[in-house]
mmJSON file of the N, C-alpha and C atoms, coordinates in Angstrom:
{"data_MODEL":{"atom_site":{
"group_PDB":["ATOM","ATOM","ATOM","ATOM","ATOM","ATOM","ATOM","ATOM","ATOM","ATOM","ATOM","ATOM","ATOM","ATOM","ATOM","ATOM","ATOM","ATOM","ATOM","ATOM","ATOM","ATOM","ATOM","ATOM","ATOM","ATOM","ATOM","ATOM","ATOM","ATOM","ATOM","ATOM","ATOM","ATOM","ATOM","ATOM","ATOM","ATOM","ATOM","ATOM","ATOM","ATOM","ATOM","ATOM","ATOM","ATOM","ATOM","ATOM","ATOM","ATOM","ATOM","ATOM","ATOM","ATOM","ATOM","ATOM","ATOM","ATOM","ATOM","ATOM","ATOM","ATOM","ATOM","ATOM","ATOM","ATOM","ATOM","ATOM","ATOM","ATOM","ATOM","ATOM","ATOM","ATOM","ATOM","ATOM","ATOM","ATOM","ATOM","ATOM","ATOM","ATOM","ATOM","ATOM","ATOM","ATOM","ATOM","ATOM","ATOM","ATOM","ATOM","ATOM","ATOM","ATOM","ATOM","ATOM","ATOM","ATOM","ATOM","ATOM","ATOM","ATOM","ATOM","ATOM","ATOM","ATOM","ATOM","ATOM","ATOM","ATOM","ATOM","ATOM","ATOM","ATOM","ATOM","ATOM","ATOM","ATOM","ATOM","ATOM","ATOM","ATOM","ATOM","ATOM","ATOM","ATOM","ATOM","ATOM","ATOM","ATOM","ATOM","ATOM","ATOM","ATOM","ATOM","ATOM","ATOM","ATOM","ATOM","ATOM","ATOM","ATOM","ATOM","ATOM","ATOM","ATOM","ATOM","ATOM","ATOM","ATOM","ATOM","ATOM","ATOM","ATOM","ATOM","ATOM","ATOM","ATOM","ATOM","ATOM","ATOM","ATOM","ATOM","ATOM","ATOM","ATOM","ATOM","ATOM","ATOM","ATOM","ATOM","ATOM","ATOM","ATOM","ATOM","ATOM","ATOM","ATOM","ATOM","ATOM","ATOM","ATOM","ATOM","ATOM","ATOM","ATOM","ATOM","ATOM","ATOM","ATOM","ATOM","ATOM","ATOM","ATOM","ATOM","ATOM","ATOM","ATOM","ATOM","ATOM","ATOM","ATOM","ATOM","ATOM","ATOM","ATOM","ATOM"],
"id":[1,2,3,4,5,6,7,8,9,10,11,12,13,14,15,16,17,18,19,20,21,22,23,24,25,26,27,28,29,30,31,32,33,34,35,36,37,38,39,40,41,42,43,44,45,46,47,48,49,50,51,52,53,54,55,56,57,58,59,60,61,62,63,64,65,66,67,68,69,70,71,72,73,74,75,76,77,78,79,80,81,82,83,84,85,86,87,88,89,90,91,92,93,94,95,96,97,98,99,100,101,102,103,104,105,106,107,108,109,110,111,112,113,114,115,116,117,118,119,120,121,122,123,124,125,126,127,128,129,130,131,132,133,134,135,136,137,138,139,140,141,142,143,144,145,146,147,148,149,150,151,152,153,154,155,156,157,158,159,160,161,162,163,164,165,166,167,168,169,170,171,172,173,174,175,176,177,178,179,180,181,182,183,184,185,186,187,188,189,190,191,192,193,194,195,196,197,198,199,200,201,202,203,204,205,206,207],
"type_symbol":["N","C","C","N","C","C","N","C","C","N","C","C","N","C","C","N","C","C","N","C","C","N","C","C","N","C","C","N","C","C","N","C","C","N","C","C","N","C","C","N","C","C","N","C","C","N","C","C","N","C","C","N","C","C","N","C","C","N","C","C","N","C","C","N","C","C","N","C","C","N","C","C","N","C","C","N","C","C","N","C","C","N","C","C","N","C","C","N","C","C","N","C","C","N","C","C","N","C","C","N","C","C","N","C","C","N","C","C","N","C","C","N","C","C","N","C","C","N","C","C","N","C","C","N","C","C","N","C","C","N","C","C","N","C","C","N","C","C","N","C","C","N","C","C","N","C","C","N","C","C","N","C","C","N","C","C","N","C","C","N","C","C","N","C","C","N","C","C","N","C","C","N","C","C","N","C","C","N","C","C","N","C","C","N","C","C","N","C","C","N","C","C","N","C","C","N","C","C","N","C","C","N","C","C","N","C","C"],
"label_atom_id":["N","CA","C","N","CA","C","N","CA","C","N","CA","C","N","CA","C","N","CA","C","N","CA","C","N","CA","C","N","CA","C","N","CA","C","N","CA","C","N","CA","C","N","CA","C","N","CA","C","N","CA","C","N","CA","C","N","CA","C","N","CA","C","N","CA","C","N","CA","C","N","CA","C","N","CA","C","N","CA","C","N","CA","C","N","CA","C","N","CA","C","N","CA","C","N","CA","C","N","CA","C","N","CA","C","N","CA","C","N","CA","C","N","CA","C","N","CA","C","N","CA","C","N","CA","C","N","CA","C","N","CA","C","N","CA","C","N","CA","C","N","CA","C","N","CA","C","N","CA","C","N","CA","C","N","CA","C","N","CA","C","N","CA","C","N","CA","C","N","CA","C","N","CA","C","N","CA","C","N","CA","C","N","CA","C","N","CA","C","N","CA","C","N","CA","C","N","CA","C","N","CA","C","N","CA","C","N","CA","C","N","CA","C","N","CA","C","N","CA","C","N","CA","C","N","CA","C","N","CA","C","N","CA","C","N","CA","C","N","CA","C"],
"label_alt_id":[null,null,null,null,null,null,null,null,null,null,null,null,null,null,null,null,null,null,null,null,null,null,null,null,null,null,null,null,null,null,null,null,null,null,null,null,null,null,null,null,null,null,null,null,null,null,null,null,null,null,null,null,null,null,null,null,null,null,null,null,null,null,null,null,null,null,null,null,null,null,null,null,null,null,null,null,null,null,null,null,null,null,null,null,null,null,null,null,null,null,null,null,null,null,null,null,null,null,null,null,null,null,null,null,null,null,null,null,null,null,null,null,null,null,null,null,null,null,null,null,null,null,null,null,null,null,null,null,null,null,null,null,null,null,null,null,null,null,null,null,null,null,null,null,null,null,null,null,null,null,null,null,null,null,null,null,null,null,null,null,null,null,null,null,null,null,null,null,null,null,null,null,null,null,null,null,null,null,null,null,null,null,null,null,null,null,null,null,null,null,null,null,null,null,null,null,null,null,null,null,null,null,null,null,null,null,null],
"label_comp_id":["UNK","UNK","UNK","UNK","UNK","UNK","UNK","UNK","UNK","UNK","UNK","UNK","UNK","UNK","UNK","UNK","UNK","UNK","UNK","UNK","UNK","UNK","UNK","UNK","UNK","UNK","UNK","UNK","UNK","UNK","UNK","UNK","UNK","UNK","UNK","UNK","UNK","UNK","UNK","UNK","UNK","UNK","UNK","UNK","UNK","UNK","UNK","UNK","UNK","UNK","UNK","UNK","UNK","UNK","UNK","UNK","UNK","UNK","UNK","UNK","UNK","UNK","UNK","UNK","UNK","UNK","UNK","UNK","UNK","UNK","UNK","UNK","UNK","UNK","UNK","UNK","UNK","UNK","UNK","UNK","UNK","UNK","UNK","UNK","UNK","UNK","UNK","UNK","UNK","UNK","UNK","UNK","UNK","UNK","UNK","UNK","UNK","UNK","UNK","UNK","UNK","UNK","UNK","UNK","UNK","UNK","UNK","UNK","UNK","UNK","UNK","UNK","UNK","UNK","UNK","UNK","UNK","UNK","UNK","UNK","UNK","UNK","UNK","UNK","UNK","UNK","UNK","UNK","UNK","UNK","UNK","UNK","UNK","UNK","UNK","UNK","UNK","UNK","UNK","UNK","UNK","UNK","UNK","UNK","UNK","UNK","UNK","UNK","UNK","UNK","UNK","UNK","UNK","UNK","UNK","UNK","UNK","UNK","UNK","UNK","UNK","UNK","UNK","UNK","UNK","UNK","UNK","UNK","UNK","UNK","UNK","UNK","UNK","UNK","UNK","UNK","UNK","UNK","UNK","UNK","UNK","UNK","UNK","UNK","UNK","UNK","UNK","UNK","UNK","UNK","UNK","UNK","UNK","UNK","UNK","UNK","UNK","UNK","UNK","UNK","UNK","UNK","UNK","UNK","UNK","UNK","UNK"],
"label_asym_id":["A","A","A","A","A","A","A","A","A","A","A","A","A","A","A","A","A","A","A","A","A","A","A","A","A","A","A","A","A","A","A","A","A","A","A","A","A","A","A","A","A","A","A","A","A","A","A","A","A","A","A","A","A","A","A","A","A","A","A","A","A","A","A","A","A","A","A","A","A","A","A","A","A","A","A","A","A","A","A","A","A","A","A","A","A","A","A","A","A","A","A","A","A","A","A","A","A","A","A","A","A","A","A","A","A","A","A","A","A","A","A","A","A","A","A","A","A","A","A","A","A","A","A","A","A","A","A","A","A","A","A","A","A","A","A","A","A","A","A","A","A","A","A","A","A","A","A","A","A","A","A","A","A","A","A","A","A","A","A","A","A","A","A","A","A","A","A","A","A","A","A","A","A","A","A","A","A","A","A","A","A","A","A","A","A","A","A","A","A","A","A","A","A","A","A","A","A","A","A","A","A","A","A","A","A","A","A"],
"label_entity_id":["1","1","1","1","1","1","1","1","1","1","1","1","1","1","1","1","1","1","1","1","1","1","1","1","1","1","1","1","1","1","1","1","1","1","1","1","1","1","1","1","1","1","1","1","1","1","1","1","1","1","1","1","1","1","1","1","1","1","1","1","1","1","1","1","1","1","1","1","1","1","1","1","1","1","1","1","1","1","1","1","1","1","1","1","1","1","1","1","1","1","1","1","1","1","1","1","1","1","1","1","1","1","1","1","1","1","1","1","1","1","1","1","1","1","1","1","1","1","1","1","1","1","1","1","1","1","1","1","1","1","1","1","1","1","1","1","1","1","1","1","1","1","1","1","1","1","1","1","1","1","1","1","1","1","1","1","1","1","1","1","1","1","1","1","1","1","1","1","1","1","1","1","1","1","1","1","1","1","1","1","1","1","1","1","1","1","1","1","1","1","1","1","1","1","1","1","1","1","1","1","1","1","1","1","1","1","1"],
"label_seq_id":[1,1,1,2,2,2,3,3,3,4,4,4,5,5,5,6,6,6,7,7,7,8,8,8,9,9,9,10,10,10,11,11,11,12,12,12,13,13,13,14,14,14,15,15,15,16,16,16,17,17,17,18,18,18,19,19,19,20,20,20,21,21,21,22,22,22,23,23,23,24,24,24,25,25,25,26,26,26,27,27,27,28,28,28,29,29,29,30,30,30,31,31,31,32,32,32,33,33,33,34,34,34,35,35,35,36,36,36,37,37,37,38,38,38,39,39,39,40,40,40,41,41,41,42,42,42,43,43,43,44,44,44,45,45,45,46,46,46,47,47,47,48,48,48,49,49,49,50,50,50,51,51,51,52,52,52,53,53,53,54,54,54,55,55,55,56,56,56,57,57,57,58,58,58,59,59,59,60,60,60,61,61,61,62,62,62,63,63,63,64,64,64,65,65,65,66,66,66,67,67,67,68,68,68,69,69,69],
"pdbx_PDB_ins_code":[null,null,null,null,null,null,null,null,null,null,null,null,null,null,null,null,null,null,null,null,null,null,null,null,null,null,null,null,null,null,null,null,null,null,null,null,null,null,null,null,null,null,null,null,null,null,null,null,null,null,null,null,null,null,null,null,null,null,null,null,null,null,null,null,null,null,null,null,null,null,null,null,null,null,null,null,null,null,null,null,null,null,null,null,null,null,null,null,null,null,null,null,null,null,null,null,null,null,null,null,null,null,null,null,null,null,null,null,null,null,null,null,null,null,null,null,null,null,null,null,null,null,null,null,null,null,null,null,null,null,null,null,null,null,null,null,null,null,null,null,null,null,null,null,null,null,null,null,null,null,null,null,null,null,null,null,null,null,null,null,null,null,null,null,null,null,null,null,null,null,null,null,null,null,null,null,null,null,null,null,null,null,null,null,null,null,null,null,null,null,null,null,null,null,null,null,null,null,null,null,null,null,null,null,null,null,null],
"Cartn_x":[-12.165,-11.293,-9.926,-9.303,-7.97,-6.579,-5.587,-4.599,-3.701,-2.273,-0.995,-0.293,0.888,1.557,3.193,4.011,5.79,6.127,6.415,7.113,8.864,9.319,10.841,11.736,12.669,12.818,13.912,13.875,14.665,15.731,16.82,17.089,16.979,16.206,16.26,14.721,13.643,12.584,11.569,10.238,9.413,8.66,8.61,7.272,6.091,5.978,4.673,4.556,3.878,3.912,2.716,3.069,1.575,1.781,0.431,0.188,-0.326,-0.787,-1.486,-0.573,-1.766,-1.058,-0.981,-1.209,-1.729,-0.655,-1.096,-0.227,0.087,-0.213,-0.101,-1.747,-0.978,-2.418,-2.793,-4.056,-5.284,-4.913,-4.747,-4.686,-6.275,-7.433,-8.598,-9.577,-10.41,-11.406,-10.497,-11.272,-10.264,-9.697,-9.625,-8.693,-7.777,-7.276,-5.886,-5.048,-5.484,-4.827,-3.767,-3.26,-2.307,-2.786,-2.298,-3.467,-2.539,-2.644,-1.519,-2.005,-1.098,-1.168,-1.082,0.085,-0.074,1.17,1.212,1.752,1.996,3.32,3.609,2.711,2.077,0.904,1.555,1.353,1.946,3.226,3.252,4.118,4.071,4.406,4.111,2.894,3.195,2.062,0.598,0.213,-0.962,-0.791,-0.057,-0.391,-1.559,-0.595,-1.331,-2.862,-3.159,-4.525,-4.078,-3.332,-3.576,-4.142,-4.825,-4.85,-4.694,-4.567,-4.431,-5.702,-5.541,-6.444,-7.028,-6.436,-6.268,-5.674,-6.293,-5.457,-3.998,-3.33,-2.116,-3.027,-3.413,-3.925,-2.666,-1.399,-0.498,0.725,1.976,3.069,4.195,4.483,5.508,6.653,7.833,9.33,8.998,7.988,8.287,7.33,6.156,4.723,4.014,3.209,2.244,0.705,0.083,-1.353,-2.303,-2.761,-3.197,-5.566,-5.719,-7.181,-7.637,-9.007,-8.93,-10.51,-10.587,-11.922,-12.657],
"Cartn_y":[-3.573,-4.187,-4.381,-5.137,-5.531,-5.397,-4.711,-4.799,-5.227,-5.415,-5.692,-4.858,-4.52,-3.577,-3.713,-3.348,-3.853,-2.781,-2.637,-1.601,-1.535,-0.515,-0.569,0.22,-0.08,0.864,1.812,3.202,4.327,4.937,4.897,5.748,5.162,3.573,3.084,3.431,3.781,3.853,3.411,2.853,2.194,3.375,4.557,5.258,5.146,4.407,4.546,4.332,4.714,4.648,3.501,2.603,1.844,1.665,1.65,1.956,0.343,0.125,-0.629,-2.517,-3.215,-5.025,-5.036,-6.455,-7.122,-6.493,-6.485,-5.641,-4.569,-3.604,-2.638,-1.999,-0.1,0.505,0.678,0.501,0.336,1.807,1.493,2.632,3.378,2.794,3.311,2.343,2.389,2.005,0.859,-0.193,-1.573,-2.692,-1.79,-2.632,-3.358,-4.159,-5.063,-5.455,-5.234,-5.019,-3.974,-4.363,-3.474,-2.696,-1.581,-0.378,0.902,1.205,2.593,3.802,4.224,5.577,6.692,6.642,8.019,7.431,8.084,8.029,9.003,9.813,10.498,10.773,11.882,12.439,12.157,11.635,11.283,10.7,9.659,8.599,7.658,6.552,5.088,4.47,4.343,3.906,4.745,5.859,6.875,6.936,6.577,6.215,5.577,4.107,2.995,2.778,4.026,3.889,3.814,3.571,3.181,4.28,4.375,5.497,5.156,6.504,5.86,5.632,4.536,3.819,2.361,2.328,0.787,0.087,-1.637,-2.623,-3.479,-3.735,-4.279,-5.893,-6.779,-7.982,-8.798,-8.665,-9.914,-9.054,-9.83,-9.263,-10.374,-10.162,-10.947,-10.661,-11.062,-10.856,-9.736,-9.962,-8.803,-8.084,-8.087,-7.448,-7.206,-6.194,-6.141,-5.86,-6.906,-6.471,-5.933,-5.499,-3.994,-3.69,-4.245,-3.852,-2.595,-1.772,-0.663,-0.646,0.572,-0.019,1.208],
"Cartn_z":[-6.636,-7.614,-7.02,-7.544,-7.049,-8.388,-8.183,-8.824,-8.408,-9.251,-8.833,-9.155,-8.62,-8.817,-8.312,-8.918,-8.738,-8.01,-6.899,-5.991,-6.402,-6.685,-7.092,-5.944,-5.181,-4.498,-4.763,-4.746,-5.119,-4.523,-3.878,-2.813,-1.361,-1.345,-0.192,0.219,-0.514,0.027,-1.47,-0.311,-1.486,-2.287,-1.8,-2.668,-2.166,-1.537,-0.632,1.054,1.69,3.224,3.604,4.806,5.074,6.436,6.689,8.245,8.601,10.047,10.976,10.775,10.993,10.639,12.203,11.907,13.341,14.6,15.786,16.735,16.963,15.563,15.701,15.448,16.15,16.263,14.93,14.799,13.188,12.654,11.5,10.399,10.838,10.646,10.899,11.336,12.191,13.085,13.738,13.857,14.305,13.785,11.737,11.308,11.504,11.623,11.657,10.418,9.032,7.97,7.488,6.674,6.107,4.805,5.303,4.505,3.991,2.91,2.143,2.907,3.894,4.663,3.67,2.863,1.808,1.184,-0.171,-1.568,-2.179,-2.876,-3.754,-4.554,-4.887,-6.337,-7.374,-8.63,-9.576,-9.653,-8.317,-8.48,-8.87,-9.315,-9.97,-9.657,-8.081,-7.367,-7.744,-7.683,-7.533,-9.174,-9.969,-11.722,-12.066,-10.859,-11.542,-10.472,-9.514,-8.894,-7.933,-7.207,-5.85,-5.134,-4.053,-3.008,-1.517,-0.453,0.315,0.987,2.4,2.232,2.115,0.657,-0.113,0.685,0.775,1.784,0.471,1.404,0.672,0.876,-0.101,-0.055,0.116,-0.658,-0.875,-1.029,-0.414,-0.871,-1.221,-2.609,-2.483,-3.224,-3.937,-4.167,-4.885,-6.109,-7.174,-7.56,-6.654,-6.387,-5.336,-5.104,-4.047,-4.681,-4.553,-4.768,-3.771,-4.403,-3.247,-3.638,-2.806,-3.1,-2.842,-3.702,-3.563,-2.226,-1.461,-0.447,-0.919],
"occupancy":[1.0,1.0,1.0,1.0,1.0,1.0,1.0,1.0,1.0,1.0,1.0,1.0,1.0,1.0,1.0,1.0,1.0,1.0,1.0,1.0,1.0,1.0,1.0,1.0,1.0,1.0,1.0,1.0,1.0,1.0,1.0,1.0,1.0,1.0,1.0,1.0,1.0,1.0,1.0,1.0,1.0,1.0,1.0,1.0,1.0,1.0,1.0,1.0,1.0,1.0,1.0,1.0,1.0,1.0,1.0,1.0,1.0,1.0,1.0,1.0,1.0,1.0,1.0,1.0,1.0,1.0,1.0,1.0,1.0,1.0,1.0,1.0,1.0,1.0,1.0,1.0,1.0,1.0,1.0,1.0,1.0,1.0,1.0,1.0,1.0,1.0,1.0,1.0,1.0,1.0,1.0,1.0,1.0,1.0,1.0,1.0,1.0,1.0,1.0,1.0,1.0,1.0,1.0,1.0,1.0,1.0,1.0,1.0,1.0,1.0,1.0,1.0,1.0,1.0,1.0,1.0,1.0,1.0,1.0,1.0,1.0,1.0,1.0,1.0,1.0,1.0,1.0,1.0,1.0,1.0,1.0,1.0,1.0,1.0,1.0,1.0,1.0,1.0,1.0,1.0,1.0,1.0,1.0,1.0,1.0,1.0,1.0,1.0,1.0,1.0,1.0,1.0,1.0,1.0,1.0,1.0,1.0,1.0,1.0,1.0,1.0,1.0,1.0,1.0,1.0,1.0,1.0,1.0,1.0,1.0,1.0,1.0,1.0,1.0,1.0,1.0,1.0,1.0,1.0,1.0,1.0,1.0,1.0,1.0,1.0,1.0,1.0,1.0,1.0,1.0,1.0,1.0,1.0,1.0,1.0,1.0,1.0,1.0,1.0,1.0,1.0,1.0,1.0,1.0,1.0,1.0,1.0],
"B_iso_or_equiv":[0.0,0.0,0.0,0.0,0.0,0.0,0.0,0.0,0.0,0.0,0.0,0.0,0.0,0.0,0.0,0.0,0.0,0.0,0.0,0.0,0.0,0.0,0.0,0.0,0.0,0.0,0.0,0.0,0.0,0.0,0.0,0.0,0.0,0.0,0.0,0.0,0.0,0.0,0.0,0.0,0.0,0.0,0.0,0.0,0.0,0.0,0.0,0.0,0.0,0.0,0.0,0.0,0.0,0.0,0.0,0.0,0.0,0.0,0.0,0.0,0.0,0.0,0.0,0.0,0.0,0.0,0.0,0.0,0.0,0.0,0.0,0.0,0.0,0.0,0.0,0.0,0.0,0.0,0.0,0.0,0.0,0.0,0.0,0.0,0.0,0.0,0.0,0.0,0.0,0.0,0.0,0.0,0.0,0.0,0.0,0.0,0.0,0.0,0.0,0.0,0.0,0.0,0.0,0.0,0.0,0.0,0.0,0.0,0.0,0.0,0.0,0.0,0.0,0.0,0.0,0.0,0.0,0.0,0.0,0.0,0.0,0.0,0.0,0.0,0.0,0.0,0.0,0.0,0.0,0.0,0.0,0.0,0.0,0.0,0.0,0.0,0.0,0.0,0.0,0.0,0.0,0.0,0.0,0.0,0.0,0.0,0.0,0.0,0.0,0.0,0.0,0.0,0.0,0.0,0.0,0.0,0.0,0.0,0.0,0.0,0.0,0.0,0.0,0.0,0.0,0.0,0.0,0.0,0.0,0.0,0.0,0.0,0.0,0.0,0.0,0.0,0.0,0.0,0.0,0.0,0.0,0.0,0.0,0.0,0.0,0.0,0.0,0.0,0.0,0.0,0.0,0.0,0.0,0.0,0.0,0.0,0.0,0.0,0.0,0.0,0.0,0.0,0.0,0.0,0.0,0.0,0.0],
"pdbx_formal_charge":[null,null,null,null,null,null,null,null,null,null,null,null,null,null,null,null,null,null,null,null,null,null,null,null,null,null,null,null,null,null,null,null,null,null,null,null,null,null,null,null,null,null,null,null,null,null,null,null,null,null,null,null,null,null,null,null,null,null,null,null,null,null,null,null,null,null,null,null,null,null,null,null,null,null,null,null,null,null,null,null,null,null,null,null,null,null,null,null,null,null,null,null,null,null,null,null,null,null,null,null,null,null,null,null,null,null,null,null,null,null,null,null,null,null,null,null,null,null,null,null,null,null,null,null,null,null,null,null,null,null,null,null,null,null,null,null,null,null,null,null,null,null,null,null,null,null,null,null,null,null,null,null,null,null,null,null,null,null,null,null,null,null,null,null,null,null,null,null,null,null,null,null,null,null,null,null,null,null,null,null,null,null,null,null,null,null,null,null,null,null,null,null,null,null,null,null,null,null,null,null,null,null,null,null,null,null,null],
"auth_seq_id":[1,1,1,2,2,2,3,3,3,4,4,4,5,5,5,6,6,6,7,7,7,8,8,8,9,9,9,10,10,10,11,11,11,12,12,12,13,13,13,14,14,14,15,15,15,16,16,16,17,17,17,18,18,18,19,19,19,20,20,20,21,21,21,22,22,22,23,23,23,24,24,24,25,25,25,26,26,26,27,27,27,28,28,28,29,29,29,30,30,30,31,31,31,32,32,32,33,33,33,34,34,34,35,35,35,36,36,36,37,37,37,38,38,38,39,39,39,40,40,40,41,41,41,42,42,42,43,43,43,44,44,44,45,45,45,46,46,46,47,47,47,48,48,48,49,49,49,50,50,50,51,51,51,52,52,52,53,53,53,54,54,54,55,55,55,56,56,56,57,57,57,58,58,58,59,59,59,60,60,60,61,61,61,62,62,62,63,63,63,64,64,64,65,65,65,66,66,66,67,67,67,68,68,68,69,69,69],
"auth_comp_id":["UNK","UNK","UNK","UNK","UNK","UNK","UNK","UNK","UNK","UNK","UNK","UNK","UNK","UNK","UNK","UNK","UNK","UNK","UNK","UNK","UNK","UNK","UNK","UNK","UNK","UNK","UNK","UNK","UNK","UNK","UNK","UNK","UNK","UNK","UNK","UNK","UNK","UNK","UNK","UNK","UNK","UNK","UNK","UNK","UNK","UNK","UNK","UNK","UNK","UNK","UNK","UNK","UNK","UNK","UNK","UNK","UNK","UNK","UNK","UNK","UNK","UNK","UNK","UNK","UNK","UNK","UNK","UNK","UNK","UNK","UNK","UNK","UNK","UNK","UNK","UNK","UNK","UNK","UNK","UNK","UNK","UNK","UNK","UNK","UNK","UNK","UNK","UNK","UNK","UNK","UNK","UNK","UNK","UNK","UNK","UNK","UNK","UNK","UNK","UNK","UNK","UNK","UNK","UNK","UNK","UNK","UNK","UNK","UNK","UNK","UNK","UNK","UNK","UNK","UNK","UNK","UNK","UNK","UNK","UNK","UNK","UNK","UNK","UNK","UNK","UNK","UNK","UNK","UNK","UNK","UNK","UNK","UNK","UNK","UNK","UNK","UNK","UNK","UNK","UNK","UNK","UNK","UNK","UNK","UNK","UNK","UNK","UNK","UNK","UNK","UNK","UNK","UNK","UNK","UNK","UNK","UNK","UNK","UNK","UNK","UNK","UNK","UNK","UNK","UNK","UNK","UNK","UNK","UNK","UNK","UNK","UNK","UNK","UNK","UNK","UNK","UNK","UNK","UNK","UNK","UNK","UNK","UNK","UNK","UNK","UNK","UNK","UNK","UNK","UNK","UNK","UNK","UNK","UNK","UNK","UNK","UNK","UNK","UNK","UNK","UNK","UNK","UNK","UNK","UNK","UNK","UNK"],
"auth_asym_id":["A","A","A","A","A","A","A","A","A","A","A","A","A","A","A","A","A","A","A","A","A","A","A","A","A","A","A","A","A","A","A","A","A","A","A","A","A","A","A","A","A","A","A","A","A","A","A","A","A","A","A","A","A","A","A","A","A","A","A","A","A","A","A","A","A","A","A","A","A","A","A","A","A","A","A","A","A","A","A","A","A","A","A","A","A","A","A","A","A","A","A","A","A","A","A","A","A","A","A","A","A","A","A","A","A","A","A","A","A","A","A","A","A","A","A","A","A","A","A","A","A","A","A","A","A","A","A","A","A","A","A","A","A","A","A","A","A","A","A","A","A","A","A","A","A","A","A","A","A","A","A","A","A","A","A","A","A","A","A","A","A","A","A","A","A","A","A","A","A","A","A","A","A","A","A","A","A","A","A","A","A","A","A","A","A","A","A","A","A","A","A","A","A","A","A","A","A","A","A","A","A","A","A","A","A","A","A"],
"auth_atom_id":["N","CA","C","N","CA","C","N","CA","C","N","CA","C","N","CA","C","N","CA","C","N","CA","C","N","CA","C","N","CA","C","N","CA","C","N","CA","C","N","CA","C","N","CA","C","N","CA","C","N","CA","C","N","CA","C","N","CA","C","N","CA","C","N","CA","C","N","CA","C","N","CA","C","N","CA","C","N","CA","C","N","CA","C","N","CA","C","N","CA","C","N","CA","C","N","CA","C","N","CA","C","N","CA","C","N","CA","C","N","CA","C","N","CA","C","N","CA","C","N","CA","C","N","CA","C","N","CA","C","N","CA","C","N","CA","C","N","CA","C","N","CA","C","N","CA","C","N","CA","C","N","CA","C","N","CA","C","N","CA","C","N","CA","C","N","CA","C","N","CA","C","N","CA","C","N","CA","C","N","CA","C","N","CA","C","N","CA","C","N","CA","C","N","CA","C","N","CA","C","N","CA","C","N","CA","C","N","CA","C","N","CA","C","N","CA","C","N","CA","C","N","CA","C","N","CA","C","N","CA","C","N","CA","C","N","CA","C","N","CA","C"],
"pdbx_PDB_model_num":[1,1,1,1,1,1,1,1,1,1,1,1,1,1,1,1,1,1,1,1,1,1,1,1,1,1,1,1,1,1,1,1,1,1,1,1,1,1,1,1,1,1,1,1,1,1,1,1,1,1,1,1,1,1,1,1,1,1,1,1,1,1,1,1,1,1,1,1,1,1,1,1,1,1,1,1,1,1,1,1,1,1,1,1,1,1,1,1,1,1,1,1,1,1,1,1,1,1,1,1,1,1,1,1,1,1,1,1,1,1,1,1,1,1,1,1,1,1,1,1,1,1,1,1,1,1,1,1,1,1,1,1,1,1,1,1,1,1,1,1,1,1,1,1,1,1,1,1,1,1,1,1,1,1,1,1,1,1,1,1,1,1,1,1,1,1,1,1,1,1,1,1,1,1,1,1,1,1,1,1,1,1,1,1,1,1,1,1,1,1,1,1,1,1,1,1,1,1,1,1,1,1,1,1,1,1,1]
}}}
């Protein structure tokens, strides 16, 4: 399944961490996507589902949709 979700940033940081994307080394196996490394427990993000893991599908001004694998 796929959600959307509004990243707000706090303090200068998003609340969530993401690993790999083209050029860089793969979050896991020989991904090349962008993928949620880890997330606050009962932060906005891990509210509304996310885990880590999950690929970031789309990002744009006032959302990131984020598929779950």
């Amino acid at each position: 399944f796929q959600i959307t979700i509004t990243v707000c940033s706090q303090m200068g940081s998003l609340g969530i961490s993401i690993a790999g994307g083209k050029g860089s080394s793969p979050y896991k196996d020989n991904d090349e996507g962008i993928l949620i490394a880890r997330l606050p427990k009962d932060g906005p993000a891990d509210l509304a589902g996310v885990r880590a893991g999950d690929r970031v599908v789309e990002v744009g001004i006032f959302f990131v949709n984020i598929k779950s694998v």
